[in-house]
N, CA, C and O atoms as a CHARMM CRD file, in Angstrom:
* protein
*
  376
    1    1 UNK  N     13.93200  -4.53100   6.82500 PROA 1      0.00000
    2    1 UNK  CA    13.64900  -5.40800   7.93100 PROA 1      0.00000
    3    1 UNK  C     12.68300  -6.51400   7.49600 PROA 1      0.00000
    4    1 UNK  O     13.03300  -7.69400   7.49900 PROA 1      0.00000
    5    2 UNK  N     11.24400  -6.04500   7.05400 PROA 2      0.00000
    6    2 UNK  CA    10.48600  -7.22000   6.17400 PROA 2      0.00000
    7    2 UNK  C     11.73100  -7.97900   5.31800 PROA 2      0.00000
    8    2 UNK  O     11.83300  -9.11300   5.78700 PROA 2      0.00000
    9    3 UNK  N     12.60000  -7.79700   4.36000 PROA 3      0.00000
   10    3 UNK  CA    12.86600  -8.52500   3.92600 PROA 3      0.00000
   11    3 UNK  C     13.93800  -9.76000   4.45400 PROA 3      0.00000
   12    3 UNK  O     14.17700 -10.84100   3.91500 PROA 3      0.00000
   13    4 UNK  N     14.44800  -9.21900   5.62400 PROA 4      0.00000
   14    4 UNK  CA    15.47000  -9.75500   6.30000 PROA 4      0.00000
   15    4 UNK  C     14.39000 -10.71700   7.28700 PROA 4      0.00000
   16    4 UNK  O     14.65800 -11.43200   8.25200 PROA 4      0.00000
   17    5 UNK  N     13.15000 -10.43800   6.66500 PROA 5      0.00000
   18    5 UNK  CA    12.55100 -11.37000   8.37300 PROA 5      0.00000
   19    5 UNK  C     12.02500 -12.29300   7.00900 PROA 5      0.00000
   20    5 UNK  O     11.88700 -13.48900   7.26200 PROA 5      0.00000
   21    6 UNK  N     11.86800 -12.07900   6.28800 PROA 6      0.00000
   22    6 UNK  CA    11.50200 -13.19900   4.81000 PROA 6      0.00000
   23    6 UNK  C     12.68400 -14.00300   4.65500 PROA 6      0.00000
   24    6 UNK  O     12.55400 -15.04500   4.01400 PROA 6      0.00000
   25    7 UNK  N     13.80200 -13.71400   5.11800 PROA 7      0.00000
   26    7 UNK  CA    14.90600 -14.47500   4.41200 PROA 7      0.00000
   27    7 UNK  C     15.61500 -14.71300   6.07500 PROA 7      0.00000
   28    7 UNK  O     16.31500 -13.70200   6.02800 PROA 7      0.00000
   29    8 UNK  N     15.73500 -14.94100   6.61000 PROA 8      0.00000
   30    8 UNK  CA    16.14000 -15.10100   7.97600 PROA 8      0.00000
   31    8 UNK  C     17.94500 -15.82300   7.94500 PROA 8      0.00000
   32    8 UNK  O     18.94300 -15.52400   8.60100 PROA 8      0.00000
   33    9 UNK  N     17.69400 -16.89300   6.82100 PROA 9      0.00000
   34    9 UNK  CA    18.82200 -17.61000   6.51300 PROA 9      0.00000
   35    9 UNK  C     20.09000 -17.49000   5.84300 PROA 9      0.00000
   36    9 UNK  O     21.05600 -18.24600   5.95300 PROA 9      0.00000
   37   10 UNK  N     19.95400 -16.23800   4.98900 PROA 10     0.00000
   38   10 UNK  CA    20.34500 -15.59000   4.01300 PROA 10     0.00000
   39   10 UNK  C     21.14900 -14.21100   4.92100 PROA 10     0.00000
   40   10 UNK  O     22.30400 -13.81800   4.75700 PROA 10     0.00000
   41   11 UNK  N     20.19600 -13.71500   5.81500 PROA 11     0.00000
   42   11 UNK  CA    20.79900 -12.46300   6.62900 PROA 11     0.00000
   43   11 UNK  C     21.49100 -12.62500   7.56900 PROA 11     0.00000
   44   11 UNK  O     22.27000 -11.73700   7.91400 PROA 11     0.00000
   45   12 UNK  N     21.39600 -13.79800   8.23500 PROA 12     0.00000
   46   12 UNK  CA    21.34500 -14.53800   9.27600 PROA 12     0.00000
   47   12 UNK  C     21.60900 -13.21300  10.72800 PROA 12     0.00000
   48   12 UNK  O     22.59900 -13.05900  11.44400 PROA 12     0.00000
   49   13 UNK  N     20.35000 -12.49200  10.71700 PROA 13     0.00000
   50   13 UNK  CA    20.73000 -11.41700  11.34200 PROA 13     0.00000
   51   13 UNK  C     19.31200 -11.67200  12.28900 PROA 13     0.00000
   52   13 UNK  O     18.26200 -11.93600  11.70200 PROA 13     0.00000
   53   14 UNK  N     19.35000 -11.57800  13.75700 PROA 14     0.00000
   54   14 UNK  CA    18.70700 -11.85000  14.66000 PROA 14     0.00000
   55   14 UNK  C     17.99200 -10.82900  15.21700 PROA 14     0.00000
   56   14 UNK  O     18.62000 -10.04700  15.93100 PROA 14     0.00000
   57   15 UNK  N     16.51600 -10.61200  15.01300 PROA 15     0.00000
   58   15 UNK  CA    15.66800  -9.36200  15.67100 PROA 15     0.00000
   59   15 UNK  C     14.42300  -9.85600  15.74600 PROA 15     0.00000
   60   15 UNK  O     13.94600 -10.66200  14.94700 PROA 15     0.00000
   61   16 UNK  N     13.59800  -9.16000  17.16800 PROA 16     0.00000
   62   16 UNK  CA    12.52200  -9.38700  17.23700 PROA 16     0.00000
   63   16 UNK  C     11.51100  -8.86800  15.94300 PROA 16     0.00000
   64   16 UNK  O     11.20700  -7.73600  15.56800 PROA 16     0.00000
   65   17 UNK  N     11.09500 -10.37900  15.38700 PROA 17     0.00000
   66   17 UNK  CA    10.27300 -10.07900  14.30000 PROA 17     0.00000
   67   17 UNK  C      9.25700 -10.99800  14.82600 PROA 17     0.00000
   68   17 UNK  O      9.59600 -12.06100  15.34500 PROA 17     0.00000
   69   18 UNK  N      7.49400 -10.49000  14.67200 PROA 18     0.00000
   70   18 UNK  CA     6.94900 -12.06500  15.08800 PROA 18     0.00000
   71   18 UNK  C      6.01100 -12.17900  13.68400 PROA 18     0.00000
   72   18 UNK  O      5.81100 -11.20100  12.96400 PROA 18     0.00000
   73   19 UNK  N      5.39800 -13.69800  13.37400 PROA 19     0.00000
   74   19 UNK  CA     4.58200 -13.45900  11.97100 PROA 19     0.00000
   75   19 UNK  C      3.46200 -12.40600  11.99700 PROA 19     0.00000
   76   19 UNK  O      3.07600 -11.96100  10.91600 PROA 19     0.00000
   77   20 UNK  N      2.95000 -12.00400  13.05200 PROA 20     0.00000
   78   20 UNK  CA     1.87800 -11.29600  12.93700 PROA 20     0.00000
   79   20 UNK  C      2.54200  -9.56200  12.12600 PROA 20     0.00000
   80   20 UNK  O      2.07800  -8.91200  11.18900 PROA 20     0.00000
   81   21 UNK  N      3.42400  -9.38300  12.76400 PROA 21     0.00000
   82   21 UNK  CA     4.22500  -8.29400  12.56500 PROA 21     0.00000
   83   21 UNK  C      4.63900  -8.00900  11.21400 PROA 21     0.00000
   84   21 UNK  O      4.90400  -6.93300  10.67900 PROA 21     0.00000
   85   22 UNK  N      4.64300  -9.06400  10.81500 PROA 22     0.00000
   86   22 UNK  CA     5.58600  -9.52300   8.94100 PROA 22     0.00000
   87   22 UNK  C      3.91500  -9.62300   8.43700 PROA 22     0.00000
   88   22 UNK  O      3.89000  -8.84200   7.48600 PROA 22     0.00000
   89   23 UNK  N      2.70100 -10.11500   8.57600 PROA 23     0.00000
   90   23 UNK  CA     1.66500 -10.01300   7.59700 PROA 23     0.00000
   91   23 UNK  C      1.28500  -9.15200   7.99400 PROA 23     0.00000
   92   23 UNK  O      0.17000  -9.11400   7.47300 PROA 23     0.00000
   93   24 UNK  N      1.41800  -7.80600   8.97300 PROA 24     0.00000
   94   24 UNK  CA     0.96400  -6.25200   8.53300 PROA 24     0.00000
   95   24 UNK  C      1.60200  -5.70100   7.85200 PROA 24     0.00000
   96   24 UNK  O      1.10500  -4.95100   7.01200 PROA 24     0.00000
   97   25 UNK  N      2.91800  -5.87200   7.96900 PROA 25     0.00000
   98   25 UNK  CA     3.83600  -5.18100   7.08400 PROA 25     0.00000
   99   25 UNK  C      2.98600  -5.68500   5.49100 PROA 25     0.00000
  100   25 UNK  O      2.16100  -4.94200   4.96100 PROA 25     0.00000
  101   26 UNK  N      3.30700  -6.80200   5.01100 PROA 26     0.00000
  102   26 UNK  CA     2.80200  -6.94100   3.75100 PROA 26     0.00000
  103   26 UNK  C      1.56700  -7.03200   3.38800 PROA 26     0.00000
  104   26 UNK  O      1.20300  -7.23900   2.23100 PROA 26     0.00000
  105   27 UNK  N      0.92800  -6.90100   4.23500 PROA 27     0.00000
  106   27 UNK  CA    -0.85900  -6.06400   3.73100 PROA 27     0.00000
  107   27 UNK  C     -0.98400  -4.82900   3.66600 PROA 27     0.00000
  108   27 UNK  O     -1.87600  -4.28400   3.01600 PROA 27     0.00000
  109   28 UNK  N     -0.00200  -4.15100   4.41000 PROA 28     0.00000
  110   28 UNK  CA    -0.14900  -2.49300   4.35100 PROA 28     0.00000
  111   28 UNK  C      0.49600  -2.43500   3.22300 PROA 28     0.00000
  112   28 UNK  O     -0.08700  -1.81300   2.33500 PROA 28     0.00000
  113   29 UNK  N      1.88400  -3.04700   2.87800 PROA 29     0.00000
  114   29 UNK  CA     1.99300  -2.77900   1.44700 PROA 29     0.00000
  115   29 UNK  C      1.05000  -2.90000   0.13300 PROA 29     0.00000
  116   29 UNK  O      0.56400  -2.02500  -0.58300 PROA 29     0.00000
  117   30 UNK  N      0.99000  -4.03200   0.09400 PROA 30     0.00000
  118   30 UNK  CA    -0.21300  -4.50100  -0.81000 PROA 30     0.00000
  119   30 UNK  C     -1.70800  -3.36500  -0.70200 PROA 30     0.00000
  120   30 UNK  O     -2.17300  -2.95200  -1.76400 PROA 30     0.00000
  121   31 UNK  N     -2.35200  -2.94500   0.61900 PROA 31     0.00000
  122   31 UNK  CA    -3.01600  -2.17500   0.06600 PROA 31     0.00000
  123   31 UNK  C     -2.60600  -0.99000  -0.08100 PROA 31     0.00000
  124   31 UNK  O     -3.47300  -0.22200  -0.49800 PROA 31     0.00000
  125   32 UNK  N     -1.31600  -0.42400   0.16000 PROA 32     0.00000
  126   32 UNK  CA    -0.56800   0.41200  -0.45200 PROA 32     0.00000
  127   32 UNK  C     -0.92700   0.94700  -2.02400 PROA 32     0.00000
  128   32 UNK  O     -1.46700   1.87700  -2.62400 PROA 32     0.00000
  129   33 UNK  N     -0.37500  -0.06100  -2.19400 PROA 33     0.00000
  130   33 UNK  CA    -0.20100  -0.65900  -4.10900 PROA 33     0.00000
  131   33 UNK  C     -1.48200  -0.55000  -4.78800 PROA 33     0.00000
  132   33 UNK  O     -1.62300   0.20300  -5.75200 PROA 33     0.00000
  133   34 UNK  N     -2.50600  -1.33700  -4.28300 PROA 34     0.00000
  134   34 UNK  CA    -4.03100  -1.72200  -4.83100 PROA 34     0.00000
  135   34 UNK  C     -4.82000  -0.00100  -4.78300 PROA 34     0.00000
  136   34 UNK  O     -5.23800   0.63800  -5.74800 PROA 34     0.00000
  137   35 UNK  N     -4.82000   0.27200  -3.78600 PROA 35     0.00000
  138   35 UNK  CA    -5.30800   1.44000  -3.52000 PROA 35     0.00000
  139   35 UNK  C     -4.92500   2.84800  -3.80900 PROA 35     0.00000
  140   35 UNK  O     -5.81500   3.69000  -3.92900 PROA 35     0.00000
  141   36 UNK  N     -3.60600   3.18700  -3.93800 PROA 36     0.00000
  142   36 UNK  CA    -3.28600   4.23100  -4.41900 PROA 36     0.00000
  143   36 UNK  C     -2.45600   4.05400  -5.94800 PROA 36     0.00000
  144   36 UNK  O     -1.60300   4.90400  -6.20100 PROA 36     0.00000
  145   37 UNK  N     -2.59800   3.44400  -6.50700 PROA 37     0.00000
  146   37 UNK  CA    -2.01600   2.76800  -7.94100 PROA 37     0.00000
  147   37 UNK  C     -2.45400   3.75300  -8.89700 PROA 37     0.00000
  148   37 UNK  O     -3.65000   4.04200  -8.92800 PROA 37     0.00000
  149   38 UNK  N     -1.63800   4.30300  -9.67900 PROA 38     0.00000
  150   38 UNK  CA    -1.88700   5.59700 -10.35500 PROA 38     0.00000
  151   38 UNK  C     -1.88500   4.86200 -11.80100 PROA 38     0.00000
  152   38 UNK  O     -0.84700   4.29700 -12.14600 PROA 38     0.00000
  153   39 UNK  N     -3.14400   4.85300 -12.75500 PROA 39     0.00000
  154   39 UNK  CA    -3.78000   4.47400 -14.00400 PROA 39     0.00000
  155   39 UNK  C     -3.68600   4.99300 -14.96900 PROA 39     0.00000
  156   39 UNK  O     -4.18100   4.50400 -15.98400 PROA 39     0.00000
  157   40 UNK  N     -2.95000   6.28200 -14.98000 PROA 40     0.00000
  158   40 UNK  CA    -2.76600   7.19700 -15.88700 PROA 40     0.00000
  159   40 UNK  C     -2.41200   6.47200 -17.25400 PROA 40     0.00000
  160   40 UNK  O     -1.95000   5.38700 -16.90000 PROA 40     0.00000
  161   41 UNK  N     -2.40200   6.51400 -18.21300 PROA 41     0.00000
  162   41 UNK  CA    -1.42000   5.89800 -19.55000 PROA 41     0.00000
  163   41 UNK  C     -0.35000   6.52600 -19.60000 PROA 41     0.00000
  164   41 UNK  O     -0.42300   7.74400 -19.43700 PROA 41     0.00000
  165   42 UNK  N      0.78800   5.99700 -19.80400 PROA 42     0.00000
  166   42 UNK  CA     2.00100   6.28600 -19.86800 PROA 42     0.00000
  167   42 UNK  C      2.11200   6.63300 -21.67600 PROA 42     0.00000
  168   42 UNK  O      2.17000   5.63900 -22.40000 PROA 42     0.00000
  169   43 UNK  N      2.13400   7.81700 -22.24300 PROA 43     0.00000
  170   43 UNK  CA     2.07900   8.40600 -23.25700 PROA 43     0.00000
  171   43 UNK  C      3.18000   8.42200 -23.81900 PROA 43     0.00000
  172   43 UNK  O      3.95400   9.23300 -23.31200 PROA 43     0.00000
  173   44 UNK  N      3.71000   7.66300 -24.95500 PROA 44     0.00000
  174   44 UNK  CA     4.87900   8.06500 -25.66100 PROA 44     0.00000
  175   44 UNK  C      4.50900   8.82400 -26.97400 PROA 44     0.00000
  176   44 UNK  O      3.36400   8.83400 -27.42600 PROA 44     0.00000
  177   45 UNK  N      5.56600   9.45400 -27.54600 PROA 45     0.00000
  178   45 UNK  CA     5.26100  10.10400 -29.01800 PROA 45     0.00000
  179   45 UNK  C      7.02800   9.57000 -29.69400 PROA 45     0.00000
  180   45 UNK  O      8.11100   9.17800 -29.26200 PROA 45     0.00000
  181   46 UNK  N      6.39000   9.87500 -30.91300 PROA 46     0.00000
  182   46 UNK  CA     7.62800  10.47500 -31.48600 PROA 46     0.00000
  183   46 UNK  C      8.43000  11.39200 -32.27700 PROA 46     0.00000
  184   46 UNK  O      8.09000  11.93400 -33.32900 PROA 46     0.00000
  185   47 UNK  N      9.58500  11.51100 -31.62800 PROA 47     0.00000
  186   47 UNK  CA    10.42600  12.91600 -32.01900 PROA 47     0.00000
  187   47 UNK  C     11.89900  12.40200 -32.58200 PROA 47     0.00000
  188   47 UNK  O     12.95600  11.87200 -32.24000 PROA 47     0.00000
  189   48 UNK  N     11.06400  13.03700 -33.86300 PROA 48     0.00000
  190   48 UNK  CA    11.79400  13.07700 -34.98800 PROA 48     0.00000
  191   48 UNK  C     13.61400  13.37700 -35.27000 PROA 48     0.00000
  192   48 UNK  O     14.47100  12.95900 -36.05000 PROA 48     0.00000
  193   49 UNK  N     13.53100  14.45500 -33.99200 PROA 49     0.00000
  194   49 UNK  CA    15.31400  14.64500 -34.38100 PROA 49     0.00000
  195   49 UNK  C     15.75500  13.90500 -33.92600 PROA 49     0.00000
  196   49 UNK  O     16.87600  13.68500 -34.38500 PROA 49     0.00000
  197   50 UNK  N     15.23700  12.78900 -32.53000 PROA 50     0.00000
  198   50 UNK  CA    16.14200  12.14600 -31.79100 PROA 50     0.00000
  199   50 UNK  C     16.13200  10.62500 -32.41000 PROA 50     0.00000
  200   50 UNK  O     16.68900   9.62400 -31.95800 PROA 50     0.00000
  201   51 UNK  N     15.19600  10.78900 -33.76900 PROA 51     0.00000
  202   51 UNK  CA    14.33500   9.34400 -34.11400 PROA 51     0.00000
  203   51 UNK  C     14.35700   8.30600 -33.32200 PROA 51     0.00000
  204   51 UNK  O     15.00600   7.33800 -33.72000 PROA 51     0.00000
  205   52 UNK  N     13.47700   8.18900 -31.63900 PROA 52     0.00000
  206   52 UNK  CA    13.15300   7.87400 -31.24500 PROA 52     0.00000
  207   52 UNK  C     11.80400   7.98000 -30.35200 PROA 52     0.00000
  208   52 UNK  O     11.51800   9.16900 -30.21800 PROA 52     0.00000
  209   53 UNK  N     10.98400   7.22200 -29.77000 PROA 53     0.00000
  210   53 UNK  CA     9.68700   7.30800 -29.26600 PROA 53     0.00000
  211   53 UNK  C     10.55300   7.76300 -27.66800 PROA 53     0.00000
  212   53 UNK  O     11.56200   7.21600 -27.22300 PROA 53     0.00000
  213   54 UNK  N      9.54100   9.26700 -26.86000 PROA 54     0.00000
  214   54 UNK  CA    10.22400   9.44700 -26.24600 PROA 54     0.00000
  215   54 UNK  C      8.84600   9.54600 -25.03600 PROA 54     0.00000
  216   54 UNK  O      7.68700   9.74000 -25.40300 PROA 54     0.00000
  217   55 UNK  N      9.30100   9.34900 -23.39100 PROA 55     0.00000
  218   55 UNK  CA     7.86100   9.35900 -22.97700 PROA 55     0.00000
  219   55 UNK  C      7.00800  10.70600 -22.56800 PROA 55     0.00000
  220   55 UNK  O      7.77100  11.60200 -22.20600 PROA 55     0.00000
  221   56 UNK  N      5.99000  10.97600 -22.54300 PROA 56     0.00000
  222   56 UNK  CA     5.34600  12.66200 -22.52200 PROA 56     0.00000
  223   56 UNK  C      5.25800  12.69100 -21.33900 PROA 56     0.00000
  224   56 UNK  O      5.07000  11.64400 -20.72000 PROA 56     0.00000
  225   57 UNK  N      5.37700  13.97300 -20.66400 PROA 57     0.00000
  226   57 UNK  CA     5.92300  14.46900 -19.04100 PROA 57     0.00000
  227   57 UNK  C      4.17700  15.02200 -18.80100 PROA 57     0.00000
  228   57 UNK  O      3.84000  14.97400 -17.61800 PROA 57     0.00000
  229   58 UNK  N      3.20100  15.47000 -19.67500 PROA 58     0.00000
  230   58 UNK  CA     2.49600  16.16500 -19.80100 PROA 58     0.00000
  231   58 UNK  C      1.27700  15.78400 -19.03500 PROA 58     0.00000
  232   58 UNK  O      0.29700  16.50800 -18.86100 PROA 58     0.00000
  233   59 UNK  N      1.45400  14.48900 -18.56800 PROA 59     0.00000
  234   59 UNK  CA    -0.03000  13.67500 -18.69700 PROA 59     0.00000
  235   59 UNK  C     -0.56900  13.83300 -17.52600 PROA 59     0.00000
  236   59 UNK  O      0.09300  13.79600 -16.48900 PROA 59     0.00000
  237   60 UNK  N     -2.31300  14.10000 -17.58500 PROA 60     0.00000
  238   60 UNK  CA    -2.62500  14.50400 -16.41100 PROA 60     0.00000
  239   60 UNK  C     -3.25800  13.76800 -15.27000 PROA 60     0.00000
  240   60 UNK  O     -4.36100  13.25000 -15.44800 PROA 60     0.00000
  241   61 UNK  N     -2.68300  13.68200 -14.16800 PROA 61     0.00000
  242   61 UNK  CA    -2.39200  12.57100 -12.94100 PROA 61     0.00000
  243   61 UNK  C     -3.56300  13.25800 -11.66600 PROA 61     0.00000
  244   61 UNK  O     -3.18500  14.34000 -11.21800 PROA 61     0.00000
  245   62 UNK  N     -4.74500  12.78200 -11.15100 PROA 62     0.00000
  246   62 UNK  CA    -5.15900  12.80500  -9.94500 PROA 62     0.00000
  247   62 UNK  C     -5.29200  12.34400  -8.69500 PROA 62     0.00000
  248   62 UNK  O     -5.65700  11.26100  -8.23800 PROA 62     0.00000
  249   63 UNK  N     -4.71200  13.96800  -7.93100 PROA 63     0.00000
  250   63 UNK  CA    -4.07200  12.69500  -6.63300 PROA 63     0.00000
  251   63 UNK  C     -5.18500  12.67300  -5.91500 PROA 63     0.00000
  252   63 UNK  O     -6.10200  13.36600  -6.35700 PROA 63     0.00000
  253   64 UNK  N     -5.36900  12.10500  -4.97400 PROA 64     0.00000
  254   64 UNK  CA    -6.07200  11.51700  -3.87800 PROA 64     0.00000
  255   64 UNK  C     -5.65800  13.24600  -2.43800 PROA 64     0.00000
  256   64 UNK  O     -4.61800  13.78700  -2.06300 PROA 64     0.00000
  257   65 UNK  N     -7.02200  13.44100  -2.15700 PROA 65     0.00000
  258   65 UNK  CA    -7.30100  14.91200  -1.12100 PROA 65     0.00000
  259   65 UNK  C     -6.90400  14.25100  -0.02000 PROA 65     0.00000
  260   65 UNK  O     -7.94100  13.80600   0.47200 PROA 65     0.00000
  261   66 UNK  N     -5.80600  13.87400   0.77500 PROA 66     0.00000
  262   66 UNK  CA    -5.42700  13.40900   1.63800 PROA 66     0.00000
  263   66 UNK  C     -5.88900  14.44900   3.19000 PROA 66     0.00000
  264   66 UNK  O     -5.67700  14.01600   4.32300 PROA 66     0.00000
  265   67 UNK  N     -6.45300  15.66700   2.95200 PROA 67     0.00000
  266   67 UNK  CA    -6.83800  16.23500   4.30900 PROA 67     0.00000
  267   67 UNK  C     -8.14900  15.81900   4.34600 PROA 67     0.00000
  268   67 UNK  O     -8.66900  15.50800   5.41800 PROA 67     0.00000
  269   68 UNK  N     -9.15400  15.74600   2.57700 PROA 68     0.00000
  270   68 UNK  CA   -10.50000  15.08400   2.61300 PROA 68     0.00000
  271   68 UNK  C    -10.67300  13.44000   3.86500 PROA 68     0.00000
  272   68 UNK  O    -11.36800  13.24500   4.86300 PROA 68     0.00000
  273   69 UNK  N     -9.77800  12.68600   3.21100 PROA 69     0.00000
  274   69 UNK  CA    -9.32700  11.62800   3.81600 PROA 69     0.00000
  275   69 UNK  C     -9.14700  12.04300   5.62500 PROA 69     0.00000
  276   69 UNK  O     -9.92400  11.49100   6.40500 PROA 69     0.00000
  277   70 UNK  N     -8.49000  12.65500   5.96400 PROA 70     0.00000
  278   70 UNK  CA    -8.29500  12.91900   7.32400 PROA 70     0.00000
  279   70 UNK  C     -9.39300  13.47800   8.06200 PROA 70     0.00000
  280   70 UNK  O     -9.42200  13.27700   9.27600 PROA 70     0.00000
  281   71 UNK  N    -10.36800  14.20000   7.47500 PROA 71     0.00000
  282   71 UNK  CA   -11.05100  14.52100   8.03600 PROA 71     0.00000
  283   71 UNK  C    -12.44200  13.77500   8.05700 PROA 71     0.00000
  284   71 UNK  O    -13.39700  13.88200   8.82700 PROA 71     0.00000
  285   72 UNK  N    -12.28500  13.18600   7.23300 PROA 72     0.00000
  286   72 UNK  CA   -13.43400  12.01600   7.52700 PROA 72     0.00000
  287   72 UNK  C    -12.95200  10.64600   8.81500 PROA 72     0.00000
  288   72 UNK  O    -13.68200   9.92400   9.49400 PROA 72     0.00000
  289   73 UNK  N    -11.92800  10.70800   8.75900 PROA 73     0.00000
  290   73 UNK  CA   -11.29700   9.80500   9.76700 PROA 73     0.00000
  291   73 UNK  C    -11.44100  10.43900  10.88100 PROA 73     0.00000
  292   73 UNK  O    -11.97400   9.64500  11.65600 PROA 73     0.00000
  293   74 UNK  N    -11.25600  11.46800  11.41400 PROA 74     0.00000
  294   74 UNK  CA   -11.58400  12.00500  12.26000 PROA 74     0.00000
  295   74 UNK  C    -12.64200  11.88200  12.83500 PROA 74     0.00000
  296   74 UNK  O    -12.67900  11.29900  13.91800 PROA 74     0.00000
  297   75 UNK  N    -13.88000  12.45300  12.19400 PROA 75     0.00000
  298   75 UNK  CA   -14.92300  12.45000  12.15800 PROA 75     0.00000
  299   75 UNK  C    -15.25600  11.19500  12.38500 PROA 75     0.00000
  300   75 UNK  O    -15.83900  11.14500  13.46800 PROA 75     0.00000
  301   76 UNK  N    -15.14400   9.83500  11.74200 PROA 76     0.00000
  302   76 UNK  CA   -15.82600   8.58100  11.60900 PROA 76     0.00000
  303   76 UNK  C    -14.97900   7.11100  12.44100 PROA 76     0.00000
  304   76 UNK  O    -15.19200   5.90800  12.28800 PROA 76     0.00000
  305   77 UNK  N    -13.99300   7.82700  13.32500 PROA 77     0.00000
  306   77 UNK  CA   -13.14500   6.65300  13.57200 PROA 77     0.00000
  307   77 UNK  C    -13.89700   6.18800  15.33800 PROA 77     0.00000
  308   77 UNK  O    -14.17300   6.88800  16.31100 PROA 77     0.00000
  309   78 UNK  N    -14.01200   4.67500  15.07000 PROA 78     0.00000
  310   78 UNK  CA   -14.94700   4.15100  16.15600 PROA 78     0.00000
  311   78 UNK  C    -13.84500   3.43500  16.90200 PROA 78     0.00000
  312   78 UNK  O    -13.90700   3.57100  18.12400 PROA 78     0.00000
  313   79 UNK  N    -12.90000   2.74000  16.45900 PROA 79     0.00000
  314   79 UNK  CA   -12.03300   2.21500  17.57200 PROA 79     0.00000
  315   79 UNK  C    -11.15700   2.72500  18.82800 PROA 79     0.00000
  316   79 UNK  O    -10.22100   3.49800  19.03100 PROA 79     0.00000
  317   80 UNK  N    -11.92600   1.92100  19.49600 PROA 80     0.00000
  318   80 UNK  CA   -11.28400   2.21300  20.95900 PROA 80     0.00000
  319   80 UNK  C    -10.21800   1.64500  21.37000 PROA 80     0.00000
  320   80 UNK  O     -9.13000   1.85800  20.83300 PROA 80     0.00000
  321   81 UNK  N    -10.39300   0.76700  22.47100 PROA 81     0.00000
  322   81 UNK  CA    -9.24600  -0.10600  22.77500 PROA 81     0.00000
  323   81 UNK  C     -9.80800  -1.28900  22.24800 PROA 81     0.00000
  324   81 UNK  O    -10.75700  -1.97600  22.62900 PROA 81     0.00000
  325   82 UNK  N     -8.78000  -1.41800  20.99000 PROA 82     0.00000
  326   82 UNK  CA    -8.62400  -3.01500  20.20100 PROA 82     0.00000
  327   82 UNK  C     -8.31100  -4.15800  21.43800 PROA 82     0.00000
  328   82 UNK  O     -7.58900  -3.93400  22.41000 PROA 82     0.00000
  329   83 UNK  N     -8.92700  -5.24600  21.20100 PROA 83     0.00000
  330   83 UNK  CA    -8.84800  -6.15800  22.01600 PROA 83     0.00000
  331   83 UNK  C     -8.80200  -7.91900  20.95200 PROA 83     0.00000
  332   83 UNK  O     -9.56000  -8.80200  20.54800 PROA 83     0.00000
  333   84 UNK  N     -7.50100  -7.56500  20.94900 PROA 84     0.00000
  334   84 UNK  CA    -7.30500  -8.98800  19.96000 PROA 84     0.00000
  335   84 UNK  C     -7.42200 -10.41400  19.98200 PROA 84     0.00000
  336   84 UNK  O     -7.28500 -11.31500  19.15400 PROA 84     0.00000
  337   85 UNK  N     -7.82100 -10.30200  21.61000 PROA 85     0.00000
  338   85 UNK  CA    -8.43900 -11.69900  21.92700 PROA 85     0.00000
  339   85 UNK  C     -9.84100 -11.69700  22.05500 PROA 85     0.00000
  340   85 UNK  O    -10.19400 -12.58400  22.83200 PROA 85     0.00000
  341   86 UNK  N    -10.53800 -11.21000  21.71100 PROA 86     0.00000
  342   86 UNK  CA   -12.18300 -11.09300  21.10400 PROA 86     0.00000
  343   86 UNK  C    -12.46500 -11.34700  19.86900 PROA 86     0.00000
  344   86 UNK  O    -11.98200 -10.84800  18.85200 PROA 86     0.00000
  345   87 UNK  N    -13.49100 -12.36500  20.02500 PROA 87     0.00000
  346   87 UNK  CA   -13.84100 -12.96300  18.86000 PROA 87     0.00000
  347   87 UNK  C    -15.66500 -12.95700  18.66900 PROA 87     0.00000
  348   87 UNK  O    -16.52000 -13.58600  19.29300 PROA 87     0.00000
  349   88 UNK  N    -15.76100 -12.19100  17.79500 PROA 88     0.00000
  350   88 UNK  CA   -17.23400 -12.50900  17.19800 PROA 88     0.00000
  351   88 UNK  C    -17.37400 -12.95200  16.19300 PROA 88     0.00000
  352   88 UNK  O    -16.63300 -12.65900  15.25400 PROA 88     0.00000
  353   89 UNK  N    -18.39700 -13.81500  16.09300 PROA 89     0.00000
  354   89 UNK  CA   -19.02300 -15.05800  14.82300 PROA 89     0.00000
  355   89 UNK  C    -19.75900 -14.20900  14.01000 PROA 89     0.00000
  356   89 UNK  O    -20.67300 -13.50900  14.44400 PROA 89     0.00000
  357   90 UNK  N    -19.35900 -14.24100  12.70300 PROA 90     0.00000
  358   90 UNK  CA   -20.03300 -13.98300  11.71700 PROA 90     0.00000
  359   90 UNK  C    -21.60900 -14.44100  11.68700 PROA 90     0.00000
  360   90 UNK  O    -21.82900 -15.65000  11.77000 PROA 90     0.00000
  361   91 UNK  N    -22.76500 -13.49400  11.56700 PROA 91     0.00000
  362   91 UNK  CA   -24.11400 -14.06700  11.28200 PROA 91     0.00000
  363   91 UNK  C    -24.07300 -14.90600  10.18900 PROA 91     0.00000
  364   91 UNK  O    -24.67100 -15.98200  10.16600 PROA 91     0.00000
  365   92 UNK  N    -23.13300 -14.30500   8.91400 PROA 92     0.00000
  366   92 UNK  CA   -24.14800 -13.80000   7.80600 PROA 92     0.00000
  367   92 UNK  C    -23.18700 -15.34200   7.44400 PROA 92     0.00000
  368   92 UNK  O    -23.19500 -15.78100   6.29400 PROA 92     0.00000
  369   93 UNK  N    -22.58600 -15.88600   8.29200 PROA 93     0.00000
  370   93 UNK  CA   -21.14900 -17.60100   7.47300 PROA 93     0.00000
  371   93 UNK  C    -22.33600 -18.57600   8.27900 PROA 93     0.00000
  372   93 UNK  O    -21.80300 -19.50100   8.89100 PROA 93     0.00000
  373   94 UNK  N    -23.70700 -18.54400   8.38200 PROA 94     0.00000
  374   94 UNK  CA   -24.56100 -19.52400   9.12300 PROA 94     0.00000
  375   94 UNK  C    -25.25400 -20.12400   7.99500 PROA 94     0.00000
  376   94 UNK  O    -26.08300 -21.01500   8.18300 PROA 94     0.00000
């Protein structure tokens, strides 16, 4: 659907999309990406019978405690009813 609302002309397929809707979609991706982006090194060796460099399955990957995560959200979540036509001025842009 994001991509069909990026290309509108191309799909030419008609649905309620509005821009606000299309830059959450691609910020949630993006911090998708940024934030859970796994750093590991991708380890190759090589093996000899196949005489080729082949990649190692072995390597050790840490995930992210996703109930740690939940339960601090729990615990720490302050929003109430969002009100998107409220606007407060930054002190600290004076």
């Amino acid at each position: 659907m994001l991509r069909q609302a990026l290309h509108p002309d191309y799909f030419r397929i008609q649905f309620k999309s509005t821009p606000l809707r299309t830059d959450h979609c691609i910020k949630s991706i993006r911090e998708s990406i940024m934030c859970s982006v796994d750093v590991t090194p991708d380890v190759w060796s090589w093996d000899d019978g196949r005489q080729r460099s082949i990649l190692r399955s072995d390597s050790v990957h840490t995930c992210r405690n996703f109930e740690a995560i939940r339960g601090w959200v729990a615990k720490n979540h302050l929003v109430g009813n969002f009100d998107s036509g409220a606007h407060v001025t930054d002190e600290l842009d004076k």
